[in-house]
Each structure stands twice: as C-alpha cells, then as structure tokens.
C-alpha positions as CSV (number, residue, x, y, z in Angstrom):
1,X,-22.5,41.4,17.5
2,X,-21.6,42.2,20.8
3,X,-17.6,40.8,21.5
4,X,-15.6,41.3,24.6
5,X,-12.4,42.3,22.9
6,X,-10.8,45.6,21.9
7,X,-9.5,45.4,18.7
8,X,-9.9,42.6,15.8
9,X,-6.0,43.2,15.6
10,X,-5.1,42.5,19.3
11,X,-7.3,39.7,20.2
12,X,-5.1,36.6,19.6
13,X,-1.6,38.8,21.6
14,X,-4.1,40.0,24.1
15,X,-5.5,36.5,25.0
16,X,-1.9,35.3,25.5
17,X,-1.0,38.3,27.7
18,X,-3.9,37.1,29.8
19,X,-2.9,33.3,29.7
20,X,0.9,34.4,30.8
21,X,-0.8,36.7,33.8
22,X,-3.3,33.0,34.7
23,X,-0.2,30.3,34.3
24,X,2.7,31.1,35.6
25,X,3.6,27.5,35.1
26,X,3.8,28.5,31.6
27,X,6.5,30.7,29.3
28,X,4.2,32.6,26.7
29,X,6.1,34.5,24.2
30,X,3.6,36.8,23.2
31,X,5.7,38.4,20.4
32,X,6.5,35.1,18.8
33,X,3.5,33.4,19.4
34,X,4.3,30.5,21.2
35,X,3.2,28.8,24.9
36,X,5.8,26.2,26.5
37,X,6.4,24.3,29.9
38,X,8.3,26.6,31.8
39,X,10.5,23.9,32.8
40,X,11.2,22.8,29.1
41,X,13.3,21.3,27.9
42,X,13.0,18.4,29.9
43,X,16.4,16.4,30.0
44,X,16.2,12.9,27.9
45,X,12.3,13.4,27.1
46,X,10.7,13.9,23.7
47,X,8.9,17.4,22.7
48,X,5.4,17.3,21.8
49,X,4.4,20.5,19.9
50,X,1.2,21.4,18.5
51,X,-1.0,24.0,16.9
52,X,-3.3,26.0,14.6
53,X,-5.8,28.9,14.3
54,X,-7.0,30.7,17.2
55,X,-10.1,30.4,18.4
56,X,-10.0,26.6,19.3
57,X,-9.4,27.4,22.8
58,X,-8.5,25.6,24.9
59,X,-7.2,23.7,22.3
60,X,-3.9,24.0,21.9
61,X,-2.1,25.9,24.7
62,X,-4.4,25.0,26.8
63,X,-2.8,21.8,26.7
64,X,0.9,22.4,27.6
65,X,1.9,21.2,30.8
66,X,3.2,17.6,32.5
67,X,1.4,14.6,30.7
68,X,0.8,16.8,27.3
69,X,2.2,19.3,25.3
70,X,5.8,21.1,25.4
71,X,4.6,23.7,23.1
72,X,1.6,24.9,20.9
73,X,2.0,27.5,18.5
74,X,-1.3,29.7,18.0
75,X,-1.9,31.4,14.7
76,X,-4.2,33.9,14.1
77,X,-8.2,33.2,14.4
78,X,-8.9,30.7,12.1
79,X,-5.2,31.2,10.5
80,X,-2.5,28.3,10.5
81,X,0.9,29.1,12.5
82,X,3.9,30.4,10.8
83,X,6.5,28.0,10.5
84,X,9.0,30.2,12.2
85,X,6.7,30.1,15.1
86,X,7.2,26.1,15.3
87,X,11.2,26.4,14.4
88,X,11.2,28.7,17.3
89,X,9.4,26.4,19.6
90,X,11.3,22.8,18.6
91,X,14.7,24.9,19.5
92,X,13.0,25.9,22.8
93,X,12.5,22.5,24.1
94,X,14.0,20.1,22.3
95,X,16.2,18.1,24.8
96,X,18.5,15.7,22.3
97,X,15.0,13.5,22.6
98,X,13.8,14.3,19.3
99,X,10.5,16.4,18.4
100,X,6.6,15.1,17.4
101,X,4.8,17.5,15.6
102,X,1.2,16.9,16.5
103,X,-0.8,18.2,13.2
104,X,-4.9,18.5,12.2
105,X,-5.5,18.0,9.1
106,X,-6.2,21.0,7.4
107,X,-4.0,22.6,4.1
108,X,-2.5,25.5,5.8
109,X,-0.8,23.3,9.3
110,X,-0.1,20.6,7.0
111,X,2.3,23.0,4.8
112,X,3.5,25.2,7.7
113,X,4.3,22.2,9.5
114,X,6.1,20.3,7.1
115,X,8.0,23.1,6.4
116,X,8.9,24.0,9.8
117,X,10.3,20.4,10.0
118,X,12.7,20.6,7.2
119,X,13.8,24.0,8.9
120,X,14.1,22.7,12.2
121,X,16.1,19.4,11.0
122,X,18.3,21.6,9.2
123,X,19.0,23.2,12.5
124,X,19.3,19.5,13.7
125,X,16.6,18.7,15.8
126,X,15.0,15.3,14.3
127,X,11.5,15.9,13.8
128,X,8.4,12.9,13.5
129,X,5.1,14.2,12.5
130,X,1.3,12.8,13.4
131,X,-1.5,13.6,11.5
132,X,-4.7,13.8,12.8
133,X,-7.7,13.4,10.7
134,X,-10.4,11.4,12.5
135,X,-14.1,13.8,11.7
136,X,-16.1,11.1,9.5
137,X,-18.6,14.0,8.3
138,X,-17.1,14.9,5.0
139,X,-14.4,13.6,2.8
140,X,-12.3,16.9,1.6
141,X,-13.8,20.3,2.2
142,X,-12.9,23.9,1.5
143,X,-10.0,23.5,4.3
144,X,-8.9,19.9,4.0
145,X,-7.7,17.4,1.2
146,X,-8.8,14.1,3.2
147,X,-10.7,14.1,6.5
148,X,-10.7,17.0,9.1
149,X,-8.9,17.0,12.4
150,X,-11.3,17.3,15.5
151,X,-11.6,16.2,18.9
152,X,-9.2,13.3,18.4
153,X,-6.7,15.9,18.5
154,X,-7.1,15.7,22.0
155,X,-7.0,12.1,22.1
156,X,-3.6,12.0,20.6
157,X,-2.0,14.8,22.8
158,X,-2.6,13.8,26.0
159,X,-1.9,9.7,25.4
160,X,1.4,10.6,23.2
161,X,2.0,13.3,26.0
162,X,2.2,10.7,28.4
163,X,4.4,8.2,26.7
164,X,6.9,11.0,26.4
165,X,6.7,12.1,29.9
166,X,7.2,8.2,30.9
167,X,10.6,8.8,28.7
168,X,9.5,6.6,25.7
169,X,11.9,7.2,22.5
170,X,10.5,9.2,19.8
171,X,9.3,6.1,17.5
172,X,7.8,4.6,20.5
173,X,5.3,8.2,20.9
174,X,5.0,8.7,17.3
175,X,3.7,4.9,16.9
176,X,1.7,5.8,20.0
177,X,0.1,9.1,18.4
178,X,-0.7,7.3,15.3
179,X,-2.4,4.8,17.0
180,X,-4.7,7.1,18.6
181,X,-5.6,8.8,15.6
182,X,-6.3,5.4,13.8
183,X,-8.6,4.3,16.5
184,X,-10.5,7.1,16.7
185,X,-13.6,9.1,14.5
186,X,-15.7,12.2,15.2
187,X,-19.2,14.0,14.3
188,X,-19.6,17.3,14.9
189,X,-23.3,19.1,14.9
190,X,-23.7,22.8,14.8
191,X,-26.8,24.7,16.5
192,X,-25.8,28.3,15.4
193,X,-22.8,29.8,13.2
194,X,-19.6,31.1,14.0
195,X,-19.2,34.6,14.4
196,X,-15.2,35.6,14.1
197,X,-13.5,39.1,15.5
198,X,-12.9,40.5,12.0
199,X,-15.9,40.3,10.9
200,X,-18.2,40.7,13.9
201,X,-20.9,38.8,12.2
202,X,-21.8,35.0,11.5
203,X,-19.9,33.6,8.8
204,X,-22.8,31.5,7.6
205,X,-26.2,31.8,7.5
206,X,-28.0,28.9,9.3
207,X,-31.6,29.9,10.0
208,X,-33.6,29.6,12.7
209,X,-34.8,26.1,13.7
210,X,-32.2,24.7,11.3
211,X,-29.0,22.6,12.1
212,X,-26.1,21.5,10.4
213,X,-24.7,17.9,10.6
214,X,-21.0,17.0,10.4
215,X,-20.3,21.1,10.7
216,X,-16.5,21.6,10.8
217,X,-14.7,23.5,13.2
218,X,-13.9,26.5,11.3
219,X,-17.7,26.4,10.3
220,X,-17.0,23.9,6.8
221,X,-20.3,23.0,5.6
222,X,-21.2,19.1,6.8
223,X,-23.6,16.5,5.2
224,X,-26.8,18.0,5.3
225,X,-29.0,20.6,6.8
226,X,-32.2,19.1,8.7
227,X,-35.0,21.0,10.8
228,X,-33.8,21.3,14.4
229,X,-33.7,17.8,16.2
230,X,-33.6,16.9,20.2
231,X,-30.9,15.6,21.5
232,X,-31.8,12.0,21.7
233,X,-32.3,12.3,17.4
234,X,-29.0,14.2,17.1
235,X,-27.2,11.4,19.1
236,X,-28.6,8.8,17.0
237,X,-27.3,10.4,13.8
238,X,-23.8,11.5,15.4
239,X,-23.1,8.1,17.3
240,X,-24.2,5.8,14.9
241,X,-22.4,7.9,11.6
242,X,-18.7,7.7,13.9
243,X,-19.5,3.7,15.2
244,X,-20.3,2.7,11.3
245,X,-17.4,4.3,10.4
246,X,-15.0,2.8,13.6
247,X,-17.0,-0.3,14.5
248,X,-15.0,-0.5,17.4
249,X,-14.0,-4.2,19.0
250,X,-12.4,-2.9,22.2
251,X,-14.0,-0.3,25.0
252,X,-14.0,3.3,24.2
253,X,-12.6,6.4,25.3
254,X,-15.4,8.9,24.6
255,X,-15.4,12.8,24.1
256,X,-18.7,15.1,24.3
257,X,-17.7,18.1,23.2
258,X,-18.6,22.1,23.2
259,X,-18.0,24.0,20.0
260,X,-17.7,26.9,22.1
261,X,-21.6,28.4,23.1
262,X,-23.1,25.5,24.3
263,X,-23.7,25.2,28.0
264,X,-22.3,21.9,30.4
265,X,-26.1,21.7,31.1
266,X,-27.0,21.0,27.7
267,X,-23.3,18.9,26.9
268,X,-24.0,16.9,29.8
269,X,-27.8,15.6,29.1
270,X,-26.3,15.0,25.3
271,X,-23.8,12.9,26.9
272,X,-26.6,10.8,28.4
273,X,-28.2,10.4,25.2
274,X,-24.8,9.2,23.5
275,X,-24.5,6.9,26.4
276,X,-27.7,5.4,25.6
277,X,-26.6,4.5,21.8
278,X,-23.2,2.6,22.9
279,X,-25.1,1.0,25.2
280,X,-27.9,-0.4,22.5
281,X,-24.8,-0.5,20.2
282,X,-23.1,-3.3,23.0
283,X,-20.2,-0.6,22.6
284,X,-18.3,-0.6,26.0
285,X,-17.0,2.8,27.7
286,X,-14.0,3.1,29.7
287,X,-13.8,6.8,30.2
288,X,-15.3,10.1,29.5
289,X,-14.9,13.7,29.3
290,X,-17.6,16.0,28.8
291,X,-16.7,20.0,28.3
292,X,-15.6,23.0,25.9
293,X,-12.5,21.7,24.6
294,X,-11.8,22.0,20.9
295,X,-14.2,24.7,20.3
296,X,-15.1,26.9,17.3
297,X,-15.7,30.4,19.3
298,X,-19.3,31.1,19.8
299,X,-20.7,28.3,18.0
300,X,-23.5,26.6,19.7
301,X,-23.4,22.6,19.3
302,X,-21.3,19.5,19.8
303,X,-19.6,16.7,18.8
304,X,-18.8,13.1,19.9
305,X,-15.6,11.7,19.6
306,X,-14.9,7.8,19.9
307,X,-11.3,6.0,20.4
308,X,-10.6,2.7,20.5
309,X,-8.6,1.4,23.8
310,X,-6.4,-1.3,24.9
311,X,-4.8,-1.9,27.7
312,X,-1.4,0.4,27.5
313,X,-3.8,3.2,25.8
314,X,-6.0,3.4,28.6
315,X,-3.1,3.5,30.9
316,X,-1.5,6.3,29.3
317,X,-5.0,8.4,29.1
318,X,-5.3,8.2,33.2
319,X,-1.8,8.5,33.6
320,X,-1.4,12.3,35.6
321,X,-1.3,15.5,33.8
322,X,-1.1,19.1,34.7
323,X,-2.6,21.5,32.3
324,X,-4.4,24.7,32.5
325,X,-7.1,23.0,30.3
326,X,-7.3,19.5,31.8
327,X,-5.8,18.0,35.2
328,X,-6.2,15.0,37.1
329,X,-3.4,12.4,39.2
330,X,-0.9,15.3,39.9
C-alpha cells in the first residue's frame, strides 16, 4: 500500500509540524501534542477542548479557532490522548471561565478524559464534560460500551463553540453541548477498508462489490454486510435507520460526510439522494454541509448525520467561525 509518509513513527508529529507551518493562527506544540488558538486564553470565555486518535482529520484540530475549539489534543492513529496532553492543554487556556471537555464515546477518551479532569481540577481549573454518542448503527462494539461518537461530534463543537465565544457561563455551554448531542444520530456506510500507517495494509477484509452498513470510524464492524448498493439504496437504509431512531419534530441540521477516500463528486450526488428521503419523510432542512470532515483515513464511504434545531441552535450553528477546517461570517 502506497502511503505518503516517511515513517509509521513520525506520521502523527510530522502532520502537526506541517499544520503549525499552514496556521499561523494556531500554537501547535508538537512535542506535547496539543493544537490551541494562538490568542488563548481568551479573558472571561469558557475553553472548549477536544480530542482522540489521529487519523480523523480534520477532526479535531482542525477545529480550533474563533466559534470552536480552544484546544484538541491528537493521540496517536487510532490511539486515545494521554491525559497529560489534556491537563496540559486546560492550563493553557483556561481563562477563570471554567473548561468543557468535549468527549466521543469510545473506552480509551472516556478514561483519559475523565482522568485528565480530576487532574486538572486538582490544579483548579473546574472542568464539565459532554459526551458524544449519537451513531445509531450498533449498540456497544469492540471500542465502545454504549453508542459511538461520529459526525455529531461536529455538531456539538461548533454550536457549544459559539455559546462560549458569545461569553455564556460554563453550565449554559455544557447544557448547550448536551443538547446537541441529544438531538442528534448518525449512520455511517463503508465502501472499502481502512488502511493504517503501521500496518500498511487494510485492517479488514471487505471484498469486492461488498459494503458495510453502520461501519465505525475506526473500522468497528456495523449491522450487516450487503452486495454493493447505489446511492439512492444506501440513502434509503442510512436516512431512514437515523430518522426511526430521532424522529425528529423540528428542522434539521444535516451532515454528509467523507470517511476519508470518497470524492465531493460522489458526497455531493449522495447528498441529493438524502435530500430526497427528508423530503418524502416531510423532514424539514435548515442547513447543510457536505465534505471530509470526521474521516477514517483512506476509507471510501459516508455517513449522514441529523440534528434537531430550534431557534437559539440554529443561531449558534451560523453564528461566525474561523477555523482551518470550516469558516464562514468572519
């Protein structure tokens, strides 16, 4: 398997050497493995911090900047963050405000990040923590006790990210984050596997012509296997699997998403077929974003992420924000 990498060893501090040469808007502490707002702290303003395995990307620090994330600690590929890499980062830009651990839902970043809080509350920051666990695919898997965290993850960054940036007190964001994640479900569909540096070759074996539905992002097994399908049949399944599951009463904030190897032609003509099923579903849209964001390296596939809206939520979601991953209003 072809990779454009040197080393299996060097992959995760040479991608941030890279980011830190790309964002100057951005402190990356390569050593220590964490990505901050270069003007953090911000006086009187709660810290979001995030993170989790690379190979995500741009998922999480490509999500730090105005309207999002104060920090994101990357672990290794596929590997949770240590929790002296979040301790380090809530001392960084932890203003007085208070700190909101924004966590996905598998084993590793649930312990790490407990963890980190107790150690960072001993230091006296005051920590809240959000987990995120909206993928309806599978109920516990070999990464997860509970349901995975996926696209919502995005969701809940950039909406709590805004309420803190508008100077909201901690309880306020964290009742904000939860909210998101409550309100919202995904469905993930993989067309290929996932092929990580260390071991240069696909992790599971999906022939050809086969897919998997309700893959994870790490590459967890989903519901079932099933001849390859179009992408009007895979948008039937996907869409109607996260709307049984929501049955959402309000318009929707909607999220097609790349797992890493599929092209914006491809995400872009699914996104017309998910369209279609809200619409013969009376399920109104408010927004969407279509793209590569929470990504499983060179997996080929998508998934759909749904999140209910009200008023205040939908403010929050237009409301500016400069990241290297996702920009508008600024």
């Amino acid at each position: 398997m072809r990779m454009l990498i040197n080393v299996p060893e060097t992959v995760v501090a040479d991608a941030l050497r890279g980011m830190a040469a790309a964002h100057p808007e951005l402190t990356v502490d390569v050593d220590n493995r964490v990505v901050m707002r270069r003007d953090a702290p911000v006086a009187g303003k709660v810290a979001l911090i995030s993170g989790g395995g690379s190979g995500h990307e741009p998922l999480h620090a490509g999500f730090v900047g105005p309207g999002m994330l104060s920090a994101a600690c990357p672990g290794e590929v596929f590997t949770s963050p240590v929790p002296d890499q979040m301790v380090r980062a809530a001392a960084a830009v932890d203003s007085g405000a208070g700190v909101l651990f924004i966590v996905k839902n598998y084993t590793g970043d649930v312990l790490n990040f407990e963890m980190a809080a107790e150690l960072a509350e001993d230091e006296g920051v005051q920590v809240a923590k959000v987990l995120v666990n909206d993928d309806v695919a599978v109920t516990d898997s070999l990464f997860t006790a509970g349901r995975r965290g996926t696209g919502a993850t995005l969701f809940v960054e950039k909406i709590a990210g805004a309420a803190a940036d508008e100077g909201a007190p901690l309880e306020r964001v964290e009742a904000v984050a939860r909210q998101v994640n409550e309100g919202s479900r995904s469905f993930g569909v993989a067309l290929s596997s996932v092929t990580t540096p260390a071991k240069g070759s696909p992790t599971f074996d999906l022939p050809p012509g086969e897919l998997e539905l309700g893959i994870g992002i790490h590459g967890e097994p989903g519901r079932e296997r099933r001849p390859m399908m179009t992408s009007r049949e895979i948008a039937d399944f996907a869409v109607h699997a996260v709307l049984d599951d929501l049955q959402p009463t309000s318009p929707v904030l909607v999220l097609v998403n790349g797992m890493g190897a599929t092209p914006l032609l491809e995400l872009y003509g699914f996104n017309a077929e998910v369209q279609r099923v809200l619409s013969e579903r009376h399920v109104s849209v408010a927004r969407t974003l279509v793209g590569n964001y929470v990504t499983s390296l060179d997996m080929a596939g998508c998934s759909v992420t749904l999140c209910q809206l009200d008023e205040e939520l939908l403010r929050l979601w237009d409301a500016p924000v400069e990241t290297p991953a996702l920009r508008w209003g600024r």
